[in-house]
N, C-alpha and C positions, 0 to 999 in steps of 0.2 A: 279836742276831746281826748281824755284819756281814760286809760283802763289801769285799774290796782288791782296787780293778784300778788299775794302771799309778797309783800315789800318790797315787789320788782315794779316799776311802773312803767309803761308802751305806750309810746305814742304810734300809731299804728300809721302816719301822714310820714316817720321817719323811718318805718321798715319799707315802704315801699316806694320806690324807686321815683322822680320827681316826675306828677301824673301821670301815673298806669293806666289811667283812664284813659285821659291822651292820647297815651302812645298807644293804646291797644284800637283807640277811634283810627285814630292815623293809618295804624297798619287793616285796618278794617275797609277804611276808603281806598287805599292803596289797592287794595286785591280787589274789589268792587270796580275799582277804575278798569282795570285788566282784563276781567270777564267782558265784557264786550268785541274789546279785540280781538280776543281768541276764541270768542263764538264767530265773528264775522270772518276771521280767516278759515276755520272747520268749515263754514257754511257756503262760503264763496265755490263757484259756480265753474265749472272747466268747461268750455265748449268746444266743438268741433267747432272749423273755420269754414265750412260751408253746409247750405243748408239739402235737405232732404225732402224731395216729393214725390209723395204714393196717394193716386187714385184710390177709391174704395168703387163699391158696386151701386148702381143705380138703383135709387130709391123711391117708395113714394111723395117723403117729404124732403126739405131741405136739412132739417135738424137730422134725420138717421142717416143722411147722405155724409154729411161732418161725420158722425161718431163712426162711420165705414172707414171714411178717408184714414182717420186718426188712426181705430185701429188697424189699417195695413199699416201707415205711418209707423206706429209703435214694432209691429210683427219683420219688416224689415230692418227698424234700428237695432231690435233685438237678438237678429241672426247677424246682423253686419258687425256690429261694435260690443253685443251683449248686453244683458238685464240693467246695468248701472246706465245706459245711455239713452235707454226705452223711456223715460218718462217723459210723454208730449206736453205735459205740466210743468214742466225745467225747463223745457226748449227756448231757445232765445228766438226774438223774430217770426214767431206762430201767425200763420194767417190760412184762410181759407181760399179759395176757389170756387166755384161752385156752378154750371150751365145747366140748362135743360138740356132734358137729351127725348125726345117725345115728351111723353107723359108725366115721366120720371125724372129724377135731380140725381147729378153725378159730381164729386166732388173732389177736390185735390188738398191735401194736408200739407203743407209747407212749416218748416223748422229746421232750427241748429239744433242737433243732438247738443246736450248739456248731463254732466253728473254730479253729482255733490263731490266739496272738495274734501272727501274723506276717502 
């Protein structure tokens, strides 16, 4: 295809460079490849090499006896290592505990503190 203006004539496949398309796809998948990688190294995970456990307070059920433990869990990562190491969410190797104690359920929070690797 060509274009005629004022007795110049363009072919427009010979001003641009041999497929711009192409290369502009190429260089498009290229950086597309890359995002991943560099979301997964930002997001990769540090952890402490040993893990932490904090009792909570005797409860009436099992489930508020966990969310006790946890938050002591968190309240002492938080003073020991600080805010970045607090999250029982991150934690590598999370597990519970949990006995009666009378009436009431008392429980133990276990985990590796972990931060984001940012």
């Amino acid at each position: 295809m060509s274009i005629t203006a004022s007795h110049t004539t363009i072919n427009p496949a010979a001003k641009c460079p041999a497929n711009l398309a192409t290369k502009s796809a190429l260089v498009a998948l290229a950086l597309a490849a890359t995002l991943p990688l560099t979301a997964t190294m930002a997001d990769a995970k540090v952890c402490k090499s040993f893990s932490v456990a904090k009792s909570g307070g005797k409860k009436w059920t099992n489930i508020s006896a966990r969310v006790s433990a946890r938050t002591e869990w968190r309240r002492h990562v938080r003073k020991t290592y600080g805010w970045k190491w607090s999250v029982y969410a991150m934690a590598r190797s999370k597990s519970y505990s949990c006995r009666r104690v009378g009436l009431k359920w008392r429980c133990t929070a276990h985990g590796r503190p972990c931060r984001g690797g940012n």
